[in-house]
Every structure is written in structure tokens, then in C-alpha cells.
C-alpha positions as CSV (number, residue, x, y, z in Angstrom):
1,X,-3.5,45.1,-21.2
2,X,-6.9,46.5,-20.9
3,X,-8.5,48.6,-18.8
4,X,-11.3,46.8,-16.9
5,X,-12.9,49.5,-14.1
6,X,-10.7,50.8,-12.6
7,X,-7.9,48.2,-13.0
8,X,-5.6,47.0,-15.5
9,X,-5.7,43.2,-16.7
10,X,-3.9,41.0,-18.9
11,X,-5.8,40.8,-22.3
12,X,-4.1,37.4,-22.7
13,X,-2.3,34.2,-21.3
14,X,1.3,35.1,-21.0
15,X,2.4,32.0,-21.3
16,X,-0.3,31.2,-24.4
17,X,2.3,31.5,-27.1
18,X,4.8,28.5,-25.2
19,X,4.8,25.3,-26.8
20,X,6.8,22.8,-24.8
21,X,8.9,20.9,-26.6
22,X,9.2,16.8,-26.0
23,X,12.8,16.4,-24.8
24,X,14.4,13.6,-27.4
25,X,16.5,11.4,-26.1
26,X,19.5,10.0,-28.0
27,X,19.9,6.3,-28.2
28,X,24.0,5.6,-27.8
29,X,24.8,3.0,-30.4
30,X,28.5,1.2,-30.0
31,X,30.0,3.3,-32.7
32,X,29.2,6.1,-30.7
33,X,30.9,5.1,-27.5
34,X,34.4,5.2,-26.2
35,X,35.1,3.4,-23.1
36,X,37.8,4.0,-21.1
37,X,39.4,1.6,-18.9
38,X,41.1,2.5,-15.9
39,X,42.8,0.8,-12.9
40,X,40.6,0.5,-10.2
41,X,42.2,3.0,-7.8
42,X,41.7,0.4,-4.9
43,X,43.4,-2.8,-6.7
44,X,46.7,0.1,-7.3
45,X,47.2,1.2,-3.4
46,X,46.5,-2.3,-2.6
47,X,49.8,-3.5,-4.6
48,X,51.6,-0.5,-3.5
49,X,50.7,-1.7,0.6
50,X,51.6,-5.4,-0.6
51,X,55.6,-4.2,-1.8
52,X,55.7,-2.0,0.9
53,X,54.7,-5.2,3.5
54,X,57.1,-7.0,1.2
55,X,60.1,-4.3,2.0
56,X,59.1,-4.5,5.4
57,X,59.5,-8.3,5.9
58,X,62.7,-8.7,3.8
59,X,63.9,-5.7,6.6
60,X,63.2,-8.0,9.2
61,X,64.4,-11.0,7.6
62,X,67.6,-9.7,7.5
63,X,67.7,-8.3,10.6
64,X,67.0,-11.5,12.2
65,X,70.3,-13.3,10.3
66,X,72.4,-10.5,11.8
67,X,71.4,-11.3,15.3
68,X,71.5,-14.9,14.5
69,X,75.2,-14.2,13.7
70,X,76.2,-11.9,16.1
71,X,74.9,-14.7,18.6
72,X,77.5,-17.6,16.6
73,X,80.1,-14.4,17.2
74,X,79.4,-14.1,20.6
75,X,79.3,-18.0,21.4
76,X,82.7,-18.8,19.7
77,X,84.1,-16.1,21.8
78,X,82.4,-17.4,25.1
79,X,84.5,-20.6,24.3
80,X,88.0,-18.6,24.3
């Protein structure tokens, strides 16, 4: 600082002494690299709905041959 009048200024550029330094950037060669392969999350939940619709029409599947058979039941009765 020096005195200047009555006021006080900087004798130098604070920032004077900073030398800004290129950022290098790193060139990833293979060797480098791991890759990691995952199950797309999308493909997973979409076999998990597809069993599930699976369960769901075997369920009703069987549901339909016990009606069909409580219907033979109820006809051989009807003929008594």
C-alpha cells in the first residue's frame, strides 16, 4: 500500500503474481477403462410383469376348467 493524498492505494495488481494454469485433459486409453455391464432396469421389471401376467392367466385358466366341470357335475345330476 502507499499513501497517495490523503488515501491509501494498492502499490500493485493483487492478482499480478497468478498464473493460470491450462487444465490437461487426460486421454482414456482401453487399458484404462473398466466397463461395467448392467441389466437395463427396464428389460428386468418388464420380465418380472411378463411372469406375473403369466401367473395370472394360468389362475384363470384353471379357474375356467373348474367351472367347466362343475357345469358336467351339475348336468349329470340334472339327468337323475
Amino acid at each position: 500500500m502507499k499513501k497517495v493524498g490523503d488515501v491509501y492505494e494498492q502499490d500493485m495488481d493483487p492478482y499480478s503474481e497468478y498464473q493460470h494454469q491450462p487444465k490437461q485433459e487426460i486421454q482414456p486409453t482401453c487399458s484404462n477403462m473398466e466397463v461395467a455391464v448392467q441389466p437395463k432396469r427396464i428389460d428386468t421389471a418388464r420380465q418380472k410383469m411378463n411372469k406375473v401376467i403369466d401367473g395370472i392367466d394360468e389362475a384363470i385358466e384353471g379357474a375356467e376348467l373348474i367351472f367347466e366341470f362343475g357345469n358336467k357335475l351339475a348336468e349329470r345330476f340334472r339327468r337323475f
